[in-house]
N, C-alpha and C positions, 0 to 999 in steps of 0.2 A: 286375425282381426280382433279389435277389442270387445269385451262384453260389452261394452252399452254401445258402440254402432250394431252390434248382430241385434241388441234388443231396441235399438231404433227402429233399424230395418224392419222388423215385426210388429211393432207397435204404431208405423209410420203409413200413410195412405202414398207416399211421393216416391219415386227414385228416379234418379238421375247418372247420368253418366259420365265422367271428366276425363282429364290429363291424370292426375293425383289422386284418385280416388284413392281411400285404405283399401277397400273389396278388389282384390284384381280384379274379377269376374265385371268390376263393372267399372273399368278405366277406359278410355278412350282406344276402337278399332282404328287399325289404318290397311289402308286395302288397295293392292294395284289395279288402280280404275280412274275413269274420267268422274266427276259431278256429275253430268246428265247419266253416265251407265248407272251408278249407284242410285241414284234417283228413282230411275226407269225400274229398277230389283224390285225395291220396295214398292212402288205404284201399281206393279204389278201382279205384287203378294198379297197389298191389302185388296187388289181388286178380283183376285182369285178365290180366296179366301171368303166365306162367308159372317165370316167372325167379326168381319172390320166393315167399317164402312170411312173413306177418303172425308175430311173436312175442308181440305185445303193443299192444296202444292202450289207452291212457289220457285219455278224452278231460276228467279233471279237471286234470294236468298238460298238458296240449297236448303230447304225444309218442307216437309209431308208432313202432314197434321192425320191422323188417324183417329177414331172410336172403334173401342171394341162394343158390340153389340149383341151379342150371344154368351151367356154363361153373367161373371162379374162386368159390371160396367168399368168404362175406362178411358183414358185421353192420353194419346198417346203422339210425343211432337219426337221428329225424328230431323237430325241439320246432319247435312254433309258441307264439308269444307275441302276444298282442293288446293294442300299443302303446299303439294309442286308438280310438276306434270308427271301424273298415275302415282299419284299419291294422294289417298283421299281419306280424311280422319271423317267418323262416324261417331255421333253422338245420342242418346236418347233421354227424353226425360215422359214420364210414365205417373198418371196420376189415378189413383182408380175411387171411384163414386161409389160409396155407399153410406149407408143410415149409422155405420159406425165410423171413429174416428183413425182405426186402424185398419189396415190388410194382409194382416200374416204373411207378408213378406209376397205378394200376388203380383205387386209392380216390379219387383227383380227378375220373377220369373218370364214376364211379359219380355223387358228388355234379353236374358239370357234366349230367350225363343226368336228374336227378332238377328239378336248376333247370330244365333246359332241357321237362321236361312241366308245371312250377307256371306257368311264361312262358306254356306254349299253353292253359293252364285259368284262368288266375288275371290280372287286370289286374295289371301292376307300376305301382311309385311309383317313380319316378326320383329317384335322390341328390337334385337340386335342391331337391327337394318335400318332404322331411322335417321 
């Protein structure tokens, strides 16, 4: 990854997740599951979880709208799309609230914590297999 995306990332309050991203770490999941299963993970998490608190689900858009409300503040929109049947791409974008204009990279971690509970709930599809 280039230096000035690693000193975005650090200097940057946003992150986001895509098809193409330069960060592997933070390209588009894809996971063998229905929209509602992956939906239902996440609504789950944040509902278990202390950390979070739900803003919004949509489950006719495939999107869970989250706050983190313990430790750094944060907004946190999560879309799933369903590819093809059990093929579900996962997307995040991760904004965090504070008095500065930077977050030392706190919204990649959010999204890498958020992939890293879909991995332990949700079968992945490896690149290959797409």
């Amino acid at each position: 990854m280039a230096f000035r995306h690693t000193l975005g990332r650090l200097l940057g309050n946003h992150a986001e997740t895509n098809e193409n991203h330069l960060d592997a770490s933070l390209q588009t999941r894809y996971y063998k599951t229905t929209k509602d299963r992956a939906l239902k993970v996440f609504k789950n998490f944040f509902e278990e979880n202390e950390r979070f608190r739900i803003n919004a689900v949509s489950n006719e858009r495939g999107e869970v709208s989250a706050s983190i409300i313990k430790g750094k503040n944060a907004f946190i929109v999560g879309t799933v799309i369903m590819v093809r049947p059990h093929q579900t791409a996962i997307d995040f974008s991760v904004t965090t609230e504070s008095a500065f204009p930077f977050d030392l990279g706190y919204s990649t971690k959010v999204i890498h914590e958020l992939y890293h509970q879909a991995d332990k709930e949700l079968p992945a599809i490896p690149k290959t297999n797409r």
